[in-house]
Structures are given as structure tokens and as C-alpha cells.
Backbone as XML, in Angstrom:
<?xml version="1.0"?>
<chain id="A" units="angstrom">
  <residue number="1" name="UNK">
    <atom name="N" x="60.060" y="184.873" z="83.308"/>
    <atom name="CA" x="58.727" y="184.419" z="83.000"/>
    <atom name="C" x="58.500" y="184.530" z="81.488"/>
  </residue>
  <residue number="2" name="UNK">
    <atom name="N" x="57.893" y="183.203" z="80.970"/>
    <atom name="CA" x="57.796" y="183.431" z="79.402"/>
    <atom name="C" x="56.640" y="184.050" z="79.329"/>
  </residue>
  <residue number="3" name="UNK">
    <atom name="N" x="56.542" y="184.764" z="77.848"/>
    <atom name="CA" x="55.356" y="185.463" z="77.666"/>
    <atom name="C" x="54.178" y="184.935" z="76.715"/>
  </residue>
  <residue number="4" name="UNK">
    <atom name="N" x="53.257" y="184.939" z="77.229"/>
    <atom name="CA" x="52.444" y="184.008" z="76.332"/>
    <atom name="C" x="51.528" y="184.589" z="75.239"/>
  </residue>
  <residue number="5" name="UNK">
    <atom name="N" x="52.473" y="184.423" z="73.760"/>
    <atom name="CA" x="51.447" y="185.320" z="72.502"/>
    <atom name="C" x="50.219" y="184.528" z="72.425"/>
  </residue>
  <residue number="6" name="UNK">
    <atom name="N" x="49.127" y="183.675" z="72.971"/>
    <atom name="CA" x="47.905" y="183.057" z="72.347"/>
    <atom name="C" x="48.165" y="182.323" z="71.343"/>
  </residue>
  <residue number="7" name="UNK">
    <atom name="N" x="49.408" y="181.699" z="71.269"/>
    <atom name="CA" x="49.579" y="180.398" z="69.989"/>
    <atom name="C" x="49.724" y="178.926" z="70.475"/>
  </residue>
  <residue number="8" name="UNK">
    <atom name="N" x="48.651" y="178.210" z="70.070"/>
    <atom name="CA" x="48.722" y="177.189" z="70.681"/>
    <atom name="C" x="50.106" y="176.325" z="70.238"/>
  </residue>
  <residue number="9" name="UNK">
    <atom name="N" x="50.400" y="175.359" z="71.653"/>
    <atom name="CA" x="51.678" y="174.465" z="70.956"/>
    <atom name="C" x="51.880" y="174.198" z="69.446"/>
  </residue>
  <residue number="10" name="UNK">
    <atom name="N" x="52.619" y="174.136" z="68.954"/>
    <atom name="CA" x="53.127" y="173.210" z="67.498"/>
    <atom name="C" x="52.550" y="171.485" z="67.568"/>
  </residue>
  <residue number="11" name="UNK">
    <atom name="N" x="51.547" y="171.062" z="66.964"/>
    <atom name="CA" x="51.593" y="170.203" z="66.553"/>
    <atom name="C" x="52.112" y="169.194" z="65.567"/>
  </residue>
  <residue number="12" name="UNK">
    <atom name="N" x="53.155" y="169.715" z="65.146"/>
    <atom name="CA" x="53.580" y="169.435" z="63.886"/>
    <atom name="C" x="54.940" y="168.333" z="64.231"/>
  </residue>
  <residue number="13" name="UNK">
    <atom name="N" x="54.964" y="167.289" z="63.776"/>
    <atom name="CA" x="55.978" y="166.115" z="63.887"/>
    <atom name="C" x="57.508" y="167.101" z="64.215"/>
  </residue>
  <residue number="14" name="UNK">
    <atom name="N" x="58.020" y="166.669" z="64.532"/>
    <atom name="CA" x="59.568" y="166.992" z="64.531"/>
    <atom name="C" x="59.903" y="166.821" z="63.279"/>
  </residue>
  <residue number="15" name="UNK">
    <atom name="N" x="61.250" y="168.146" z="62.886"/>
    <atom name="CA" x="61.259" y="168.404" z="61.169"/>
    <atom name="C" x="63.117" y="166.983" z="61.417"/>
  </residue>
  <residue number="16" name="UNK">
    <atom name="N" x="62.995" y="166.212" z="60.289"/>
    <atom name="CA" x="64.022" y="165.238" z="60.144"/>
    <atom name="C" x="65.246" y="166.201" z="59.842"/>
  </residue>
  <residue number="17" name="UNK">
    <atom name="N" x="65.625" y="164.913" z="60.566"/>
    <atom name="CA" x="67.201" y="165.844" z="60.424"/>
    <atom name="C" x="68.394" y="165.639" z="58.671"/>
  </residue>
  <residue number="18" name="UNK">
    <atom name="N" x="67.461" y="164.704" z="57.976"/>
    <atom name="CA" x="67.869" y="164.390" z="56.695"/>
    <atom name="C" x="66.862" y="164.638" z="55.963"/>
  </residue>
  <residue number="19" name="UNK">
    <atom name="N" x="67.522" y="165.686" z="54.624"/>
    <atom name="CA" x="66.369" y="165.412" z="53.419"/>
    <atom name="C" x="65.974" y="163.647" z="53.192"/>
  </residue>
  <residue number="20" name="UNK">
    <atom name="N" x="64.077" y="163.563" z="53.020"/>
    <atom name="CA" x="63.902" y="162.426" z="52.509"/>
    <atom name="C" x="63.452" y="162.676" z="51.078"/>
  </residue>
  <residue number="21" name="UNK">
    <atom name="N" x="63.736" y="161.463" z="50.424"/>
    <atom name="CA" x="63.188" y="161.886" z="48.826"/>
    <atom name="C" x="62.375" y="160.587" z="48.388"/>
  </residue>
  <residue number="22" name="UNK">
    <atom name="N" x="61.324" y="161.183" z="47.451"/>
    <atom name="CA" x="60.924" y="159.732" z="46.950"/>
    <atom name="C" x="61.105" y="158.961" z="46.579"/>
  </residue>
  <residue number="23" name="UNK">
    <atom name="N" x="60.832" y="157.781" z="46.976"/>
    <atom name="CA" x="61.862" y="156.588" z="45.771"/>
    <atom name="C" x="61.156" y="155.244" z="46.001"/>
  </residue>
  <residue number="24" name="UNK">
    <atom name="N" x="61.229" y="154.247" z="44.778"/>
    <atom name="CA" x="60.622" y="153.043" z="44.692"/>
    <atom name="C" x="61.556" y="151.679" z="44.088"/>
  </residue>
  <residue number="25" name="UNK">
    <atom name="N" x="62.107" y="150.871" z="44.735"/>
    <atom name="CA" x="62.692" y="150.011" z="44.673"/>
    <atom name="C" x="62.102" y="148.786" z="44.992"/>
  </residue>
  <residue number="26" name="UNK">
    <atom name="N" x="62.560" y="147.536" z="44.173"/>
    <atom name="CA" x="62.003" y="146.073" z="44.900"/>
    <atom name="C" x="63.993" y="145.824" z="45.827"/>
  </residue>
  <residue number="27" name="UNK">
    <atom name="N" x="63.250" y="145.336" z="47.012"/>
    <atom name="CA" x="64.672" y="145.274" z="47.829"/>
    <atom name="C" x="64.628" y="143.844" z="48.453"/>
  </residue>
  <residue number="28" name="UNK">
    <atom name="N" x="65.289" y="143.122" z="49.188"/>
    <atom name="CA" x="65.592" y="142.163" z="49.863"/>
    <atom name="C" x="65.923" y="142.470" z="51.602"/>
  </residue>
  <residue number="29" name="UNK">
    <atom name="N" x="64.752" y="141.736" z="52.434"/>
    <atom name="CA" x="65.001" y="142.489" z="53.717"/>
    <atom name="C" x="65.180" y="140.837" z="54.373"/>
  </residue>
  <residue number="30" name="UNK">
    <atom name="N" x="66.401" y="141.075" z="54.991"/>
    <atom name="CA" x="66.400" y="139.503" z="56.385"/>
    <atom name="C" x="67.131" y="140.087" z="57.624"/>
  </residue>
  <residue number="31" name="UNK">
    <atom name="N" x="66.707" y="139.396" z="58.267"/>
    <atom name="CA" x="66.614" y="139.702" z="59.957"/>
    <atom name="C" x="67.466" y="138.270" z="60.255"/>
  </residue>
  <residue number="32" name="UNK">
    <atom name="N" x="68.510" y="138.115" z="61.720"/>
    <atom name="CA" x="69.146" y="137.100" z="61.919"/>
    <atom name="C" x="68.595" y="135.949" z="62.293"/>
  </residue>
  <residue number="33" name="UNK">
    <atom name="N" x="67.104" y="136.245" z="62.702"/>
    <atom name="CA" x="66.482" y="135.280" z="63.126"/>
    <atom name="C" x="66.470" y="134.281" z="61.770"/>
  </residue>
  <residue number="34" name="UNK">
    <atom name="N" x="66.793" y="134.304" z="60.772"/>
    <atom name="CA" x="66.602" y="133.514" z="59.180"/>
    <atom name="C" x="65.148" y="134.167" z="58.617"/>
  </residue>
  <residue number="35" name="UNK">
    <atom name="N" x="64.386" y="134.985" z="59.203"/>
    <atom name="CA" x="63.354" y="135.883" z="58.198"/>
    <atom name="C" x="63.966" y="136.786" z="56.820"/>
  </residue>
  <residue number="36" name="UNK">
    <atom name="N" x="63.294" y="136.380" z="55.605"/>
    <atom name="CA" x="63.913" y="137.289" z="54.786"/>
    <atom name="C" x="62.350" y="137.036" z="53.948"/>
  </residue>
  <residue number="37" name="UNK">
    <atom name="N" x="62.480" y="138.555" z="53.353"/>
    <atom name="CA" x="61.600" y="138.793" z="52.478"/>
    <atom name="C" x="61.964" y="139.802" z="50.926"/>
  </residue>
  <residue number="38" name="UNK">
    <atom name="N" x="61.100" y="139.484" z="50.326"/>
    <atom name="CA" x="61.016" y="140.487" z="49.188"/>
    <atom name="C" x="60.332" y="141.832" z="49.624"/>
  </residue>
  <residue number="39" name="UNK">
    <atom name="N" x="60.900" y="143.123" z="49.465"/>
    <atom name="CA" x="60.174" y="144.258" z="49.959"/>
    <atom name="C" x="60.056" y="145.171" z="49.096"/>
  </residue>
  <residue number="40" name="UNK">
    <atom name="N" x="59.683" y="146.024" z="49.112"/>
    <atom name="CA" x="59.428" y="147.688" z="48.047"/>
    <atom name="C" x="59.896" y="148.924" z="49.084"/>
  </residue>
  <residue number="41" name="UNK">
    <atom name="N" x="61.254" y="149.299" z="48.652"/>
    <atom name="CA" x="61.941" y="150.279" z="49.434"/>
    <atom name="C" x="61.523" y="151.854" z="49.012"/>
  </residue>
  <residue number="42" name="UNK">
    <atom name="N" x="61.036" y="152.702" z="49.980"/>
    <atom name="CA" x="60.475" y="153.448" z="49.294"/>
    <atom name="C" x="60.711" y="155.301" z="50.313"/>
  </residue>
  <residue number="43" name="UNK">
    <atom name="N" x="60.757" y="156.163" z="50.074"/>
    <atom name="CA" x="61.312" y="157.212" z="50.888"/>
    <atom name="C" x="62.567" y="156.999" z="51.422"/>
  </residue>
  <residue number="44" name="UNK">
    <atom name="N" x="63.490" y="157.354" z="50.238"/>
    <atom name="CA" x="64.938" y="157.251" z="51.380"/>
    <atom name="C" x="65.848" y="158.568" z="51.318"/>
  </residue>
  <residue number="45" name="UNK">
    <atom name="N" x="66.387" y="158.196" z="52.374"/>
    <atom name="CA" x="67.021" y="159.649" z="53.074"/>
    <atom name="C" x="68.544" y="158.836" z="53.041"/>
  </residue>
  <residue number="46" name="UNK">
    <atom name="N" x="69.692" y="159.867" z="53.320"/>
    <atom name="CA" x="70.770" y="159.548" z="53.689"/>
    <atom name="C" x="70.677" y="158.451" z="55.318"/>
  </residue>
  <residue number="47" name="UNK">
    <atom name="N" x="69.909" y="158.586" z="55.786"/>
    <atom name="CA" x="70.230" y="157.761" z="57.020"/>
    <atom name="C" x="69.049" y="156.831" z="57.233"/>
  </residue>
  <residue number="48" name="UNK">
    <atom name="N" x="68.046" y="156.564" z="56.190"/>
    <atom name="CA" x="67.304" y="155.493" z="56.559"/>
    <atom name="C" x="66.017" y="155.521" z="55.323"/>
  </residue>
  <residue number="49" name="UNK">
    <atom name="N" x="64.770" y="154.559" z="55.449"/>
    <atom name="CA" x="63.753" y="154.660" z="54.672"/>
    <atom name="C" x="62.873" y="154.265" z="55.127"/>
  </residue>
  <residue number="50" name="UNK">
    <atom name="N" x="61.725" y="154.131" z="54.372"/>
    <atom name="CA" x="60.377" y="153.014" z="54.450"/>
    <atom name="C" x="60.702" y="152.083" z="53.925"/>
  </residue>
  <residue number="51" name="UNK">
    <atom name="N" x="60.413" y="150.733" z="54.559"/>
    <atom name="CA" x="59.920" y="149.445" z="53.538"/>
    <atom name="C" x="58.473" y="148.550" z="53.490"/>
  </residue>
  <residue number="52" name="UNK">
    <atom name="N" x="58.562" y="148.615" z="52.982"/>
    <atom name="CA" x="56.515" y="148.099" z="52.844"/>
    <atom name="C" x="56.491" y="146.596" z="52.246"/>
  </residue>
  <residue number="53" name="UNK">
    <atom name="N" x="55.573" y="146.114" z="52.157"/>
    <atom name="CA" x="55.271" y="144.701" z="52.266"/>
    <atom name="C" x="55.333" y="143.971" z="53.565"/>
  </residue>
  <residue number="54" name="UNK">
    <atom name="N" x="55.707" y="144.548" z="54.509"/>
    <atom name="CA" x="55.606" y="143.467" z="55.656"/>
    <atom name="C" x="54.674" y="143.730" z="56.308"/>
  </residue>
  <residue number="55" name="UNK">
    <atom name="N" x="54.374" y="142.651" z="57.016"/>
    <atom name="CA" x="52.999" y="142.586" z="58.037"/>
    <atom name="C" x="53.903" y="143.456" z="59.712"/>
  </residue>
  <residue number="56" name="UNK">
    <atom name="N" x="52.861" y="143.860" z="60.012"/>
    <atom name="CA" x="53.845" y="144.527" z="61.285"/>
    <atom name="C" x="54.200" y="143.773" z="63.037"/>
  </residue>
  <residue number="57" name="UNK">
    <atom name="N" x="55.514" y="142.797" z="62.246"/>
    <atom name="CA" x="56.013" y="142.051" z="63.134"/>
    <atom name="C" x="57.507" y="142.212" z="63.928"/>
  </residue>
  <residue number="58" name="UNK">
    <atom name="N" x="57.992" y="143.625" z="63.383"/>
    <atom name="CA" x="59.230" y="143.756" z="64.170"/>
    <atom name="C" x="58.812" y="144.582" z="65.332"/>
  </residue>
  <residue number="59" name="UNK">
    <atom name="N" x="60.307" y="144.234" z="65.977"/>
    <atom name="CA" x="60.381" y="145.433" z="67.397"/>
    <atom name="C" x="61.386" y="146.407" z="66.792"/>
  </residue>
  <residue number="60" name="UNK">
    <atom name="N" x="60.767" y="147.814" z="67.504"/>
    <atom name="CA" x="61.819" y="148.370" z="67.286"/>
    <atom name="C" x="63.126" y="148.360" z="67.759"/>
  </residue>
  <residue number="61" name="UNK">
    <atom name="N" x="63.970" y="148.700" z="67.282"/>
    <atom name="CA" x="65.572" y="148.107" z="67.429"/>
    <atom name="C" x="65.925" y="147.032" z="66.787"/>
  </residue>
  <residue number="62" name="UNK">
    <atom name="N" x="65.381" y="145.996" z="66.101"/>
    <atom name="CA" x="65.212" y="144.937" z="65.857"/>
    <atom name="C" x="66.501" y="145.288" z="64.398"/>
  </residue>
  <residue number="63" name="UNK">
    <atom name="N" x="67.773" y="144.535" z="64.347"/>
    <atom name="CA" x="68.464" y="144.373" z="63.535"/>
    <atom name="C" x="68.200" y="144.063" z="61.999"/>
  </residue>
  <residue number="64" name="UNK">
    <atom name="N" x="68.213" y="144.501" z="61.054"/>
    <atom name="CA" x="68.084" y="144.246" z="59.637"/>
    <atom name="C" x="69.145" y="144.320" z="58.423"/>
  </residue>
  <residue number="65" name="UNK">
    <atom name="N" x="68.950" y="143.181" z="57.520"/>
    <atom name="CA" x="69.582" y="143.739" z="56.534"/>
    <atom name="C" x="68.810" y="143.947" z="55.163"/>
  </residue>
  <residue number="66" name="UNK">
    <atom name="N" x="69.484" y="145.199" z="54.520"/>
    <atom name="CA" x="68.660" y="145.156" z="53.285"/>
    <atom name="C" x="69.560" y="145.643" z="52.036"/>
  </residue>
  <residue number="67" name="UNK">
    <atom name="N" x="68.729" y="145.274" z="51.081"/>
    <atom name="CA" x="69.728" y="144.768" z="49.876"/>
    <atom name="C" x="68.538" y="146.006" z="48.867"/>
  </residue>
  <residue number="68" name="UNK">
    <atom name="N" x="68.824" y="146.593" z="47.781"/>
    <atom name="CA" x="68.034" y="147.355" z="46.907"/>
    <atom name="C" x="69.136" y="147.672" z="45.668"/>
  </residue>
  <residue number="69" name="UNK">
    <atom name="N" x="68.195" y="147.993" z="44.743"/>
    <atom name="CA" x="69.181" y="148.489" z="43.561"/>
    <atom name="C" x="70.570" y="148.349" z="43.081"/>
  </residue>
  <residue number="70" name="UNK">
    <atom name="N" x="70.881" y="147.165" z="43.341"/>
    <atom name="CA" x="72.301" y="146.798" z="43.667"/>
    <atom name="C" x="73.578" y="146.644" z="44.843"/>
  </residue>
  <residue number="71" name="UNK">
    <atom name="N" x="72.650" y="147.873" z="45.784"/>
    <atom name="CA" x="73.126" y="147.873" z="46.891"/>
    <atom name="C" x="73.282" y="147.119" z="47.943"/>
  </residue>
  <residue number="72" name="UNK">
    <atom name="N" x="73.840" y="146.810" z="49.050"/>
    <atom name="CA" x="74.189" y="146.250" z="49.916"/>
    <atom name="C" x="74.425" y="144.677" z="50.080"/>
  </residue>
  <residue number="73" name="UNK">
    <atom name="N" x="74.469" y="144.130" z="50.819"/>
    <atom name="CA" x="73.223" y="144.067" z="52.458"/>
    <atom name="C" x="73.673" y="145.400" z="53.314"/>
  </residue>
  <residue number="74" name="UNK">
    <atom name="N" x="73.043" y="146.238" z="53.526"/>
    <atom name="CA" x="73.456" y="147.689" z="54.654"/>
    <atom name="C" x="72.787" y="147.227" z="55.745"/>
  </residue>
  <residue number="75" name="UNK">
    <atom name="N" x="73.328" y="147.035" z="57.258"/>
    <atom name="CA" x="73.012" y="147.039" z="58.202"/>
    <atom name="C" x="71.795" y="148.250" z="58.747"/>
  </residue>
  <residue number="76" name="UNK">
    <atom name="N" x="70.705" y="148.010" z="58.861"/>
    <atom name="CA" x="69.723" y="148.714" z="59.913"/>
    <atom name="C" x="69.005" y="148.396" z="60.894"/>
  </residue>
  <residue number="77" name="UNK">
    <atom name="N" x="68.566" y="149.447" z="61.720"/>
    <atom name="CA" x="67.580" y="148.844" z="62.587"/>
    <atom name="C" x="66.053" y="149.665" z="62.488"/>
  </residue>
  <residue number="78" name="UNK">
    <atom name="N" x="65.164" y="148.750" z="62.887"/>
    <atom name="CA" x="63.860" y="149.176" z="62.997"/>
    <atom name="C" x="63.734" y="150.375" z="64.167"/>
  </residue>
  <residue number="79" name="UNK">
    <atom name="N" x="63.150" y="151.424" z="63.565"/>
    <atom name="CA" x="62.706" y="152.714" z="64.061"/>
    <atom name="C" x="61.595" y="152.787" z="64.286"/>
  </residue>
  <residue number="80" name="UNK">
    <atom name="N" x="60.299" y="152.433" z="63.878"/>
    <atom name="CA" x="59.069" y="152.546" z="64.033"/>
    <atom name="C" x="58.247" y="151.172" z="63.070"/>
  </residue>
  <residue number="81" name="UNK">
    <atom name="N" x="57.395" y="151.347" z="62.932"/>
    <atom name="CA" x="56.533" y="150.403" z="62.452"/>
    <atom name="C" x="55.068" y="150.803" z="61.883"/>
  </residue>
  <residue number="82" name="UNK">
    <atom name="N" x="53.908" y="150.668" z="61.322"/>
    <atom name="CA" x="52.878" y="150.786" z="61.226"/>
    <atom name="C" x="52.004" y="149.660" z="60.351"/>
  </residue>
  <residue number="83" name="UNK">
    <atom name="N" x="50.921" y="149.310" z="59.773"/>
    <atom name="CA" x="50.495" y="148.082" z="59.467"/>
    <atom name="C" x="50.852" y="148.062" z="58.540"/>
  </residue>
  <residue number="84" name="UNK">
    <atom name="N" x="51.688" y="148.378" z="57.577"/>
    <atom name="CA" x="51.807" y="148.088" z="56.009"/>
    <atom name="C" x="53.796" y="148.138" z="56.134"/>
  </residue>
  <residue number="85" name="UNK">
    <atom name="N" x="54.232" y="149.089" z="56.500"/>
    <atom name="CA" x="55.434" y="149.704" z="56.518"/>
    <atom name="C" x="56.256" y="149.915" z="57.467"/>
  </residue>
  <residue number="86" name="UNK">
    <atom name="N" x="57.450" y="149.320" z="57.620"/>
    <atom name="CA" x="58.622" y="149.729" z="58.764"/>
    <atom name="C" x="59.439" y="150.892" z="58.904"/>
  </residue>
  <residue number="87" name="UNK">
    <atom name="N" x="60.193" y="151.849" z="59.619"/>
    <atom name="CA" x="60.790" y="152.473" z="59.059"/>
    <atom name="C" x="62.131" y="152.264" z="59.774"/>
  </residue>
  <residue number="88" name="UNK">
    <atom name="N" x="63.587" y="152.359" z="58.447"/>
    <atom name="CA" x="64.566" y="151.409" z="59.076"/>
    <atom name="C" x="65.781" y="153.135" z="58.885"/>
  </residue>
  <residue number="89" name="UNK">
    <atom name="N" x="66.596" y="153.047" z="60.112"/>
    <atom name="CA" x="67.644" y="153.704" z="60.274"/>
    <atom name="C" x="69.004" y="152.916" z="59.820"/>
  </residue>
  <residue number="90" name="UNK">
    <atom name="N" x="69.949" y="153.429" z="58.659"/>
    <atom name="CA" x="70.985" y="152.699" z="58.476"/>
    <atom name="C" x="72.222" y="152.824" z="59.643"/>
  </residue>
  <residue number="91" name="UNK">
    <atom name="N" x="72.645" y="151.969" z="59.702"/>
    <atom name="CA" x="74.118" y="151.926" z="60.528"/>
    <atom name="C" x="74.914" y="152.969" z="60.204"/>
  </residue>
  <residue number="92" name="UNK">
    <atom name="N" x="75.104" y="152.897" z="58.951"/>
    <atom name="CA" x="75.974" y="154.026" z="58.303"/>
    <atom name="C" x="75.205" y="154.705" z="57.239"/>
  </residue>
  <residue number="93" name="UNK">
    <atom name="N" x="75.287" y="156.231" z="57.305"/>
    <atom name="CA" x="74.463" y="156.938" z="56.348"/>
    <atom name="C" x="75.394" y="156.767" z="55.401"/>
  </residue>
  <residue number="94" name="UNK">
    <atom name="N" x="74.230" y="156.560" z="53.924"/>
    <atom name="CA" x="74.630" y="156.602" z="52.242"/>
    <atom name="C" x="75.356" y="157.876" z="52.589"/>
  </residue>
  <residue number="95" name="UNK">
    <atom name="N" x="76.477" y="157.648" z="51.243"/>
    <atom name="CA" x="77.144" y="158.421" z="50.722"/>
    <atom name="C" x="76.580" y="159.382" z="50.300"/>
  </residue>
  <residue number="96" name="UNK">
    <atom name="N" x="76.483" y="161.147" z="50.203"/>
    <atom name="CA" x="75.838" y="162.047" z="49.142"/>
    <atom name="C" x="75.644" y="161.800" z="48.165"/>
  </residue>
  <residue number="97" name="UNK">
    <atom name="N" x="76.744" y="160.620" z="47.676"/>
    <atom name="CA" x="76.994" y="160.500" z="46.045"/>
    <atom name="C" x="75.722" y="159.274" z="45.758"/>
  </residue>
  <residue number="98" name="UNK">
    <atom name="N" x="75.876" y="158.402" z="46.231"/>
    <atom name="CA" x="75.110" y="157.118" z="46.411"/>
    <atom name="C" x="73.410" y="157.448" z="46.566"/>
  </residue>
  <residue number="99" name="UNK">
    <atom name="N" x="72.880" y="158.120" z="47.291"/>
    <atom name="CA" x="71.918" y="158.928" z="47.947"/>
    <atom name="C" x="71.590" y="159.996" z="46.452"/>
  </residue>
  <residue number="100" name="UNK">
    <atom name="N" x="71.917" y="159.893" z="46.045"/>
    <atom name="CA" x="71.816" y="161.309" z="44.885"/>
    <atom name="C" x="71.393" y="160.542" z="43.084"/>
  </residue>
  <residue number="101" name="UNK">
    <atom name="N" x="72.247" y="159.356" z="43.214"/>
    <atom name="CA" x="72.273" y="158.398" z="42.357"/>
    <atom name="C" x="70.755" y="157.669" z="42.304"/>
  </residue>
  <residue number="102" name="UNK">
    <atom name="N" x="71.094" y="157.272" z="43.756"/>
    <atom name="CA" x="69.727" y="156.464" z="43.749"/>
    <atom name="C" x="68.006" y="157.241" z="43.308"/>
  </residue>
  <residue number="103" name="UNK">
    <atom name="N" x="68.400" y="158.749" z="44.397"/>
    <atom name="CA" x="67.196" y="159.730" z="44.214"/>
    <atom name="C" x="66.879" y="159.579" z="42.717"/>
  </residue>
  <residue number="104" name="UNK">
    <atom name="N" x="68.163" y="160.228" z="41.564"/>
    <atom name="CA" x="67.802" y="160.562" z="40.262"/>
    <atom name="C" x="67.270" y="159.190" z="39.499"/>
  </residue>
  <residue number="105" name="UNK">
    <atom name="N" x="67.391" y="157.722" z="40.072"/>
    <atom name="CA" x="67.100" y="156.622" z="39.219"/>
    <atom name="C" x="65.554" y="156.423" z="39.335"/>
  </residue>
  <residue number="106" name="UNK">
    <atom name="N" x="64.564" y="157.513" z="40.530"/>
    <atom name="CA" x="63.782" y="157.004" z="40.340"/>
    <atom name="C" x="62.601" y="157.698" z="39.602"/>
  </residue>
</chain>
């Protein structure tokens, strides 16, 4: 039987399993359907980010590619959504080195 100290549940989001860091990029986002846009890449982590400028029209899971700071096209998919901002999981997490580069450029 657990014992109950009088603390209510944790409300608190689940802690990520990757440092995120701040960051501000103009990026290039297209989807296979032939959607592509100009975006502003912004919070990125080794395994994913925010991108903002879009109106909130993906599903999640929804395949992406995105292009930033010289980088890619890196394969992601849509993780969540909200009215301004998507948030995209990469296929393959950045390099430490890459991820570290990018952090200090901004």
C-alpha cells in the first residue's frame, strides 16, 4: 500500500528527454504533398524544434522536410501543433557537433 504524504499530483509537463536551446533561423519547410514554405526555426534540440509561421494545418505524423542555416533537407515529422507553431521530431538526431554549432550561431 502506497503511502500518501498530502502532495498533490505533479502537474508539471514531462521533463524532455533532450536539452532544448534557443535559437532563431529563417528555414525552408515542404511536405510531399508539394506544400513548401518559408519558416522561422526556433528552439532546437538534438532531436527536433519549433517552426512558426504556419497556420495550423498539419496532422500529426505528417512527414516534413526542412532546410535551415545551411542545413539539410532533414527528414521530420509533426509532433504537435498549436496556432502559430508546429513542433517537428527529426528522423535522425543532429550531431552534438552540429547541435552545438548551430546553438553558439545564435
Amino acid at each position: 500500500m502506497e503511502e500518501d504524504h498530502g502532495e498533490p499530483p505533479s502537474k508539471l509537463p514531462p521533463v524532455r528527454s533532450t536539452e532544448r536551446r534557443r535559437f532563431v533561423a529563417a528555414g525552408f519547410l515542404r511536405v510531399g504533398n508539394g506544400f513548401a514554405a518559408g519558416v522561422k526555426v526556433t528552439d532546437i534540440s538534438l532531436t527536433g524544434a519549433r517552426v512558426q509561421g504556419l497556420s495550423p494545418c498539419f496532422e500529426t505524423g505528417t512527414t516534413v522536410q526542412i532546410s535551415f542555416q545551411g542545413i539539410g533537407p532533414l527528414l521530420a515529422r509533426v509532433r504537435w501543433q498549436d496556432t502559430s507553431s508546429i513542433g517537428i521530431e527529426f528522423e535522425r538526431p543532429l550531431h552534438v557537433s552540429v547541435f552545438d554549432w548551430l546553438s553558439s550561431s545564435y
